[in-house]
MIVEXSE-897609 format. One record per residue (C-alpha): x negated, y, z negated. Coordinates in steps of 0.02 Angstrom, whole numbers, padded with zeros to 5 digits, always signed. Each point is the difference from the previous one (the first is absolute). Example, Ala and Ser with C-alpha at 12.3 -4.5 7.8 and 13.67 -1.06 7.14 Angstrom:
BEGIN
-00615-00225-00390 -00069+00172+00033 
end
This chain:
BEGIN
+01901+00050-01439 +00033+00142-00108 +00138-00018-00150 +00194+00001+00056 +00124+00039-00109 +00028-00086-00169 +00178-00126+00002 +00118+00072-00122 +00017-00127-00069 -00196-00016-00038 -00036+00002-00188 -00019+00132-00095 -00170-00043-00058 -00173+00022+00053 -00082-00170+00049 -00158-00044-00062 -00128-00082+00096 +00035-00152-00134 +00187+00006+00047 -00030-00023+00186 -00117-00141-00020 -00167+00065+00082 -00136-00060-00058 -00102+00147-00104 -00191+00003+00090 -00137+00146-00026 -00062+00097+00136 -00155-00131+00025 +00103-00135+00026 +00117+00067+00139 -00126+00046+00095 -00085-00181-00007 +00154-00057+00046 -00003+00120+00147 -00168-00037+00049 +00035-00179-00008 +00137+00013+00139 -00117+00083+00145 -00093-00066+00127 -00186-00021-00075 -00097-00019+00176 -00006+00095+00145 -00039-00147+00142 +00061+00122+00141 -00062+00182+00041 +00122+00133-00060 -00027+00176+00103 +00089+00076-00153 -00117-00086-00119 -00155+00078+00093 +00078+00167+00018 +00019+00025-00185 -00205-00070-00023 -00056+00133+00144 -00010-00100+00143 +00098+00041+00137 +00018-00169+00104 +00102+00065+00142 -00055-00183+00103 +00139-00073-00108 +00151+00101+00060 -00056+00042+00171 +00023-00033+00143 +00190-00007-00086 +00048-00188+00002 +00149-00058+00106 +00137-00123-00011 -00017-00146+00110 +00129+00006+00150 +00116-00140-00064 +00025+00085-00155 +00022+00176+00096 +00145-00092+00123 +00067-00078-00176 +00013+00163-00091 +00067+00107+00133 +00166-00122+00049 +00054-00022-00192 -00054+00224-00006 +00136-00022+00137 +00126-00100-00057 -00006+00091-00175 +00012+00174+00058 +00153-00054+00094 +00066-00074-00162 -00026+00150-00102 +00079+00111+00155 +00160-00069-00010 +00022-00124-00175 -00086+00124-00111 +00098+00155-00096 -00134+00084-00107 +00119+00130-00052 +00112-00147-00035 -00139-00072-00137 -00029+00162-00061 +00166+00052-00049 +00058-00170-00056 -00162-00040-00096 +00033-00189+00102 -00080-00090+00139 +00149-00082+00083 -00002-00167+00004 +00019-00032+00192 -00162+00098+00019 -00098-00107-00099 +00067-00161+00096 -00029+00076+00157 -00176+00037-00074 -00007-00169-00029 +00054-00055+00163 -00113+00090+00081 -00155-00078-00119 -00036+00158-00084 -00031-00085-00166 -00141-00099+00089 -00125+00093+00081 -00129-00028-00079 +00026-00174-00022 -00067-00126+00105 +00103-00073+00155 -00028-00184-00069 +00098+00033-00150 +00130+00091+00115 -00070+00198-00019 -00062+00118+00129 -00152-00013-00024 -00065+00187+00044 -00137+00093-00055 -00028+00123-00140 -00020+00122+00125 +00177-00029+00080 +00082-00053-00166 -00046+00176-00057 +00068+00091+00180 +00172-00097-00053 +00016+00079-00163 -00044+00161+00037 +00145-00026+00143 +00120-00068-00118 -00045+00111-00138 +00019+00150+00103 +00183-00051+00038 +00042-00054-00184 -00149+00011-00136 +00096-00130-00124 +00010-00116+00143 -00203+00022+00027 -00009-00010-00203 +00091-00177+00013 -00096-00082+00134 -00170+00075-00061 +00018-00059-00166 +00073-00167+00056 -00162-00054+00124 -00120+00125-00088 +00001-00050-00194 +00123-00134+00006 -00002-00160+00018 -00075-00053+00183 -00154+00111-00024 -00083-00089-00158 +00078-00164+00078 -00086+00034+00147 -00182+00031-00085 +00017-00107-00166 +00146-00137+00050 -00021-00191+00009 +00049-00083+00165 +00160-00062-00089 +00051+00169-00072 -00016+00077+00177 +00106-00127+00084 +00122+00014-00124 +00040+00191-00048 -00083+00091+00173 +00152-00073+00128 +00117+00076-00107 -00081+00167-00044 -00006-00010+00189 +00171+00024+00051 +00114-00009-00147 -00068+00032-00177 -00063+00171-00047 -00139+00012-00155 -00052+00121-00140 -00159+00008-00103 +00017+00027-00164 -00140+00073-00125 +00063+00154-00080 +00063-00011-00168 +00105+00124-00100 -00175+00054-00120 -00122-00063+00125 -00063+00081+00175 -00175+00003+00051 -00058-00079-00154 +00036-00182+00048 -00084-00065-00166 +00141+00053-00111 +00110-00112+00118 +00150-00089-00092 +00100-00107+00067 -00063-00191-00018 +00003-00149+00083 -00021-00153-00127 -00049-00158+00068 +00135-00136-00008 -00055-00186+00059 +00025+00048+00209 +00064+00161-00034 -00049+00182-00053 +00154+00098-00104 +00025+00167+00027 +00043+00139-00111 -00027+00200-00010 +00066+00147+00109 -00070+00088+00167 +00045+00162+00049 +00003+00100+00166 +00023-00156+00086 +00002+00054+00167 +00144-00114+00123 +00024-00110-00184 +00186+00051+00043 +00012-00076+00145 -00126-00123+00008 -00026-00187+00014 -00162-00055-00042 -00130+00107-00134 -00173+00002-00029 -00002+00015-00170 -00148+00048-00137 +00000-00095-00177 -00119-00029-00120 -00036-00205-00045 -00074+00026-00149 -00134-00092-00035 -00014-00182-00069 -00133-00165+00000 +00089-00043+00143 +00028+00177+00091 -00134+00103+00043 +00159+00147-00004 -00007+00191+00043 +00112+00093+00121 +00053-00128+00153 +00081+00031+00142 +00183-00136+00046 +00140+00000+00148 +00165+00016-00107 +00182-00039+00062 +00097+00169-00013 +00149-00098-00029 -00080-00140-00138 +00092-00021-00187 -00062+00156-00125 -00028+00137+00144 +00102+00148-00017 -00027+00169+00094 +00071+00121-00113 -00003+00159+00080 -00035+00080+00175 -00084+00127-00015 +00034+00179+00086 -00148+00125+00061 -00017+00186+00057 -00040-00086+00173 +00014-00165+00077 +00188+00004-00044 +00033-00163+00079 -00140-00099-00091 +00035-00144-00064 -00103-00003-00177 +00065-00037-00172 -00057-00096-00166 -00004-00188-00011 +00003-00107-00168 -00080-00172-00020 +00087-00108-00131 -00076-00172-00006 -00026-00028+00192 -00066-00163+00056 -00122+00035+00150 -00076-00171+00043 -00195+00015-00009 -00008-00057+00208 +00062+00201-00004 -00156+00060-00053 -00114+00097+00114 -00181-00039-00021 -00095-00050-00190 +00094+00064-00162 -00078+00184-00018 -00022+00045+00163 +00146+00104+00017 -00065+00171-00015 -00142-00039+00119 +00133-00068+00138 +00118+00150-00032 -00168+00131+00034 -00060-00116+00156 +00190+00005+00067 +00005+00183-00019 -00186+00028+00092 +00100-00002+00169 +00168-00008-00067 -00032+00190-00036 -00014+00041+00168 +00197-00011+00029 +00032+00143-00102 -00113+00145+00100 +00050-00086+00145 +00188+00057-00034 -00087+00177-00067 -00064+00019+00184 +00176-00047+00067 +00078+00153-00115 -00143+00120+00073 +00046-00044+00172 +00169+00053-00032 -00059+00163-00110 -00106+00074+00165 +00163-00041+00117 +00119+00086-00100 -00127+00136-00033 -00028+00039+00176 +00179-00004+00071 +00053+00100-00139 -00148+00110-00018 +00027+00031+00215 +00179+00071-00025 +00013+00086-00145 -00045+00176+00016 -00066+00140-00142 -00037+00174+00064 +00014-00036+00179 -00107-00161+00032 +00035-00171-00054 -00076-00046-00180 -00140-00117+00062 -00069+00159+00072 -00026+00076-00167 -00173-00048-00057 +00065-00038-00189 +00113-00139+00072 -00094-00039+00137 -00143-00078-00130 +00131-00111-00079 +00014-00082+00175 -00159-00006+00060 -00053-00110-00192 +00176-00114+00035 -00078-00008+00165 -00191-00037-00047 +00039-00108-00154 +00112-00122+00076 -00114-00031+00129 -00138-00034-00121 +00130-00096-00113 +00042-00146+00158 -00183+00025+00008 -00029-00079-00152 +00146-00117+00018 -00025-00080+00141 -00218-00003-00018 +00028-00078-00169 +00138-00129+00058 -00117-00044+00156 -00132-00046-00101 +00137-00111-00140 +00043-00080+00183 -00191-00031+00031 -00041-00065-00157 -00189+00047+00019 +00012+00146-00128 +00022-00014-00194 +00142+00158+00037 +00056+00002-00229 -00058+00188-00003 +00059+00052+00177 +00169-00084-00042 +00012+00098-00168 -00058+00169+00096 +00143-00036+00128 +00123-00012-00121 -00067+00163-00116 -00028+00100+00133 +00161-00060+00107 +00114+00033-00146 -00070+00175-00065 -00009+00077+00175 +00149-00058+00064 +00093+00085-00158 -00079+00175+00062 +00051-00031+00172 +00177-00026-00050 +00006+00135-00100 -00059+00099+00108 +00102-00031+00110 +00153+00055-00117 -00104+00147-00022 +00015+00030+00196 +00184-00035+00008 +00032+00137-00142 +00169-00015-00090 +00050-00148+00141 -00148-00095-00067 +00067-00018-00179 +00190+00001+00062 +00044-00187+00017 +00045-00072+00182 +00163-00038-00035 +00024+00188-00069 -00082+00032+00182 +00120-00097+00090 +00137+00054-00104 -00009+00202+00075 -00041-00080+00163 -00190+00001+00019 -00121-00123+00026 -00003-00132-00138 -00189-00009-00061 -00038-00087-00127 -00161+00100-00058 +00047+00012-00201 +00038-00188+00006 -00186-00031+00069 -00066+00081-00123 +00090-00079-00135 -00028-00177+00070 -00196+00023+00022 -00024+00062-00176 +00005-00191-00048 -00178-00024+00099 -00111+00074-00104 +00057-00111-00154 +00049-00181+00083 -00147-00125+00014 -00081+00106-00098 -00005+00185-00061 -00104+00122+00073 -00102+00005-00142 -00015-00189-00051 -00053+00008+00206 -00119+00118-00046 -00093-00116-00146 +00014-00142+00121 -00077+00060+00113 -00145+00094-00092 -00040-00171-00066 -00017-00086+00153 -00102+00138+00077 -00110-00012-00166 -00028-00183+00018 -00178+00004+00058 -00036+00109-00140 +00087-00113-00130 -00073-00153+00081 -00186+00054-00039 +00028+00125-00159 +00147-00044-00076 -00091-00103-00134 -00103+00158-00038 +00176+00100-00080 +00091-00151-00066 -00018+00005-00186 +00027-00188-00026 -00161-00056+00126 -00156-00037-00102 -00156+00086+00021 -00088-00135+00113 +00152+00009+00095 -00026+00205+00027 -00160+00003+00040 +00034-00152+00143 +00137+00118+00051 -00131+00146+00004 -00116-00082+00079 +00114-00047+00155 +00068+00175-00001 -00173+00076+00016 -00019-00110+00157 +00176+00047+00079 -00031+00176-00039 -00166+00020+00077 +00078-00076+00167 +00137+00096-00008 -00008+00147-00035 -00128+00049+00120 +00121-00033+00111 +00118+00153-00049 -00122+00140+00061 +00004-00018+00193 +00123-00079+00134 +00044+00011+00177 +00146+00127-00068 -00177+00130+00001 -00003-00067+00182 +00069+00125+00122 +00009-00123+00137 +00087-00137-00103 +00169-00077+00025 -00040+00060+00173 +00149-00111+00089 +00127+00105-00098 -00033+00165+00100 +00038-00067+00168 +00004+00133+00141 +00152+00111-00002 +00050-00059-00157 +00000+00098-00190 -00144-00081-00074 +00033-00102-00161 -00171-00061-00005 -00038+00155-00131 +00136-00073-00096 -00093-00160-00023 -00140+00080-00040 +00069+00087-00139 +00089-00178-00061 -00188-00083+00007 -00064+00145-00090 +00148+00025-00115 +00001-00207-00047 -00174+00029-00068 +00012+00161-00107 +00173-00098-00079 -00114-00149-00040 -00140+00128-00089 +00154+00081-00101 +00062-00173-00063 -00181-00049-00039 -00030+00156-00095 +00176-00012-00083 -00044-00175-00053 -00186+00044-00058 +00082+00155-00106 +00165-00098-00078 -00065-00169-00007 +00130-00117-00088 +00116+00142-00012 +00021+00011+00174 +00173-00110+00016 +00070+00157-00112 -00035+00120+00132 +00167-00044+00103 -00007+00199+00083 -00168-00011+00065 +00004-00190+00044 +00174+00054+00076 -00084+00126+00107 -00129-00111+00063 +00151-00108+00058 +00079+00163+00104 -00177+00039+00072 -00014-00214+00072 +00187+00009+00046 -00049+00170+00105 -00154-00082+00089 +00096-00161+00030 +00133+00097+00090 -00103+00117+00097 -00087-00139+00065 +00147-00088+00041 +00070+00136+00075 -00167+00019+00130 -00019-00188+00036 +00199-00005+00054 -00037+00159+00096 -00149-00093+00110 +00095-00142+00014 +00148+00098+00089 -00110+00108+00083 -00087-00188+00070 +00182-00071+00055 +00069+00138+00083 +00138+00025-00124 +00016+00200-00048 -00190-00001-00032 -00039+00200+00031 +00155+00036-00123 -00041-00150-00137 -00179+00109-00001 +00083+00149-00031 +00089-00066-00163 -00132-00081-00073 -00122+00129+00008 +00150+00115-00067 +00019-00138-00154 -00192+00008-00036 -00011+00184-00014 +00154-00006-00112 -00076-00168-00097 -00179+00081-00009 +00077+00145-00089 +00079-00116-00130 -00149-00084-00040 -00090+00149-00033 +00137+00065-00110 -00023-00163-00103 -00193-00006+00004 +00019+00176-00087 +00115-00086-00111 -00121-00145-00056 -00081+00126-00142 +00120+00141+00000 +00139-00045-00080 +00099+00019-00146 +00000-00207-00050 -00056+00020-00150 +00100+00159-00049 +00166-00126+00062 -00049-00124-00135 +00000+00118-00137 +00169+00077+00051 +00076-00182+00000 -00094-00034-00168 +00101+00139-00056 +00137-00004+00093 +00035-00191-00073 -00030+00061-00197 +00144+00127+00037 -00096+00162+00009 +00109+00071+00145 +00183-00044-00072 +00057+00159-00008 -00025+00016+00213 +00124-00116+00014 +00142+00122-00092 +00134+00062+00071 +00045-00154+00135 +00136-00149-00047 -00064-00171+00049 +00151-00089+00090 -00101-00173-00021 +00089-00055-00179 -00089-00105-00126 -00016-00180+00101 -00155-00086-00011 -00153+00041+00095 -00011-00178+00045 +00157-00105+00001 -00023-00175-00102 -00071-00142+00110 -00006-00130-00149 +00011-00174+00041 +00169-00076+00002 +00166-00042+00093 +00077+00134+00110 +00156+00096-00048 +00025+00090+00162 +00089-00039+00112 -00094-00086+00170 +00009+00114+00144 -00102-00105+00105 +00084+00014+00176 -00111-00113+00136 +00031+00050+00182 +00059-00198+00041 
end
């Protein structure tokens, strides 16, 4: 999350990364530590992983895969029962002005076994699918998003999900009944100095005969208010007996030395529930641990490959209600004698709200499908989910403020106030913001995903630009590379996208034909894989510093994931009779909007101004532009830029407030 405001009574000081007690690593060694923590092998097919290597394997997202009828009839009577609960128990306004989830909602959340869906029915969950887990938060996030924020990050990244996939028998029986029905959980990784850069982690856990003992400070820890149970991230450091590095633990909110010492307020999400916990010497017993000491940052990046999903999923919920209030209010307001959706300059604003959510629950729900399925290595189509979900859904929103005019940045209860309809379009917009920085940033998304999509490059060549390989080691690595090469890049000249005919199923009669669409996608896929391979051949090793173009690459896959998304959901309605003629109609509007994107970015690729950027910040940094910051006051004081996490007992006082 981005910086809040600095306590007053903070010190006065700047903190030094001694002072907070991160560990001080080069470059090198964070990203070994990074590298480390992802999956090595890829034992399933990945559509995603193909696109970005030019080959288009539509066989592995169509025909679209379904849920099996049991789950469908499971999904659609809790989809029931919750909407009910949100009609009549839920007061978003409520949460929004008092910056509070009351506490009868959250027991009638939990009476209604909203805290377990995802978890299995033998340990007393729901037991539904990603795909309807994800339909439930984008209802209950469309209603209140802090209440979406709460139960996302308590089945998502807390505590049942790596229990679920990394958990021994005992730890399941024990923890998953309560996180069922009673006790809500956090995850907590960020640290006041660290972020993405897990190797300058801090906080410790020191072996102790059965135990591990805790100390260090997390930040931004989403329901740590609240909560009763954390996942928690510590280094063990390491010892003859202690293979150490970061680990993963299930932590009593309530044990001896825990203190949340702030709750945190945001621009959005007002009734969020994060703050700032301190460890002091507390005893976790070592049964607590999840999986081998060191394993922590691999189970927090496995969690998150479908744990991601729950966040566009509630971004599709918010561009559902974007294209309702943009066409009931677009219908009856009127500018020069016809209503404003008639005007061609507003009307484009609804048909991309229109076209994008479509291809949004498109991705959603393809991606989730195949998380349900299990037959798909989905790490890159989760990530592209979540970066495309969360930076689309903030134009949507903001367009639709945009729409709305001077009611769009008036506040609802303003509205309501002077007797008109109480829409809360500014609050939307201030609540999504958040997206395109939790579970990771837009641009740490970006480098995540480049490096997965450069995998089979690395995994061949990637000796060839280390410095540290030897030269027997290169010239293995050249060798193989010669022999990938010649296989594949023969491949990049032709494809069925040349085809006329291809893809012919998705130009059924009396229907807009997407099949050109597809075409360009198969086409497109392979002139993206001959731009990386050039870009690698021409940067070599210094390729990883090329975060615009790599970034770029990224948009392009995220584009071509979507569109075809957006066409195989489109056949598959068209197939069941559900809206099929009209679900045509918006994807084939999304591709010709998507298709010019991607050519906007191809351009992009080698015209730029990336290297003109870097020398601005060079200078900018050395203090060459001082004087364009005259004439403007700075109302943020002198506080530190990072407030002091050092080891140590709390002096706050513990505003730790569990719901029970």
């Amino acid at each position: 999350m981005s910086a809040p405001s600095t306590p007053q009574d903070a010190p006065k000081a700047t903190v030094s990364p001694e002072t907070t007690g991160a560990p001080k690593v080069t470059e090198r060694e964070a990203r070994q530590v990074a590298e480390a923590a992802r999956e090595q092998g890829w034992r399933k097919p990945s559509f995603a992983k193909e696109l970005f290597l030019g080959r288009f394997r539509l066989d592995l997202i169509h025909p679209h895969p379904l849920p099996a009828s049991e789950d469908v009839q499971r999904g659609e009577e809790f989809l029931a029962k919750l909407r009910d609960f949100c009609e009549t128990n839920i007061d978003g306004a409520l949460i929004e002005r008092e910056a509070r989830i009351p506490d009868e909602v959250i027991e009638g959340l939990k009476e209604l076994g909203a805290l377990g869906m995802k978890i299995d029915t033998k340990y007393g969950g729901l037991g539904l699918t990603q795909v309807y887990y994800n339909k439930a938060l984008a209802l209950v996030g469309s209603v209140s998003p802090a209440i979406g924020a709460l139960l996302s990050a308590h089945q998502s990244i807390g505590v049942p999900q790596p229990l679920k996939i990394f958990g021994t028998q005992e730890q399941k029986e024990t923890f998953l009944p309560r996180l069922a029905r009673t006790d809500i959980s956090a995850f907590l990784l960020t640290e006041p100095d660290v972020g993405s850069d897990p190797a300058r982690l801090a906080t410790t856990a020191v072996p102790d005969g059965d135990d591990y003992v805790l100390d260090g400070v997390k930040l931004w820890t989403t329901n740590g208010v609240v909560a009763d149970l954390l996942v928690v991230m510590a280094r063990v450091p390491r010892s003859e007996d202690h293979r150490g590095g970061i680990t993963a633990f299930v932590v009593e909110a309530g044990a001896e030395g825990i203190t949340v010492e702030n709750r945190n307020a945001f621009m959005g999400l007002r009734g969020i529930e994060n703050g700032v916990t301190r460890f002091h010497r507390v005893r976790v017993p070592a049964a607590n641990r999840i999986g081998p000491e060191g394993a922590g940052l691999k189970i927090a990046l496995t969690t998150l490959n479908t744990g991601r999903l729950s966040l566009p999923a509630m971004c599709v919920g918010s561009g559902k209600w974007c294209l309702k209030i943009a066409r009931e209010w677009s219908a009856v307001r009127e500018q020069w004698g016809r209503p404003v959706a008639g005007h061609e300059a507003v009307g484009a604003k609804i048909s991309f709200i229109a076209a994008t959510t479509f291809a949004m629950e498109a991705v959603v729900d393809l991606a989730s499908q195949m998380a349900d399925e299990d037959r798909n290595d989905i790490r890159i189509e989760a990530a592209l989910a979540k970066l495309y979900g969360s930076e689309m859904s903030c134009l949507i929103a903001d367009e639709l403020v945009q729409i709305r005019g001077g009611r769009g940045f008036e506040t609802a209860e303003s509205l309501a106030a002077r007797g008109e309809r109480a829409v809360p379009a500014e609050q939307l917009l201030r609540d999504l913001r958040i997206n395109r920085i939790f579970e990771g940033s837009t641009e740490i998304m970006h480098l995540l995903i480049a490096r997965e999509a450069v995998d089979a490059h690395l995994s061949v060549a990637g000796d060839i630009i280390d410095p540290d390989k030897s030269f027997g080691d290169k010239a293995r690595a050249g060798a193989a590379a010669t022999a990938f090469y010649a296989r594949w890049l023969p491949r990049l000249v032709a494809g069925p996208g040349q085809l006329p005919r291809s893809y012919a199923e998705f130009h059924p009669c009396g229907h807009t034909d997407l099949s050109t669409h597809l075409r360009y996608v198969e086409r497109t896929s392979r002139r993206l894989a001959r731009s990386t391979f050039y870009a690698m051949s021409r940067w070599q090793g210094r390729m990883e510093t090329k975060q615009g173009f790599l970034g770029r690459v990224v948009d392009i896959g995220a584009e071509l994931f979507a569109m075809s998304a957006a066409c195989v959901r489109a056949e598959l309605l068209r197939r069941t009779g559900e809206h099929g003629r009209e679900a045509y109609r918006l994807a084939d509007a999304f591709c010709r909007q998507s298709r010019i994107r991607v050519e906007e970015l191809f351009g992009r690729l080698w015209t730029n101004t990336d290297d003109l950027d870097r020398s601005v910040v060079k200078d900018v940094l050395a203090g060459s532009y001082t004087w364009l910051e005259e004439g403007v006051l700075d109302p943020s004081g002198d506080g530190p830029w990072i407030a002091d996490a050092s080891p140590g007992p709390s002096a706050r006082e513990n505003v730790h407030r569990p719901f029970r």
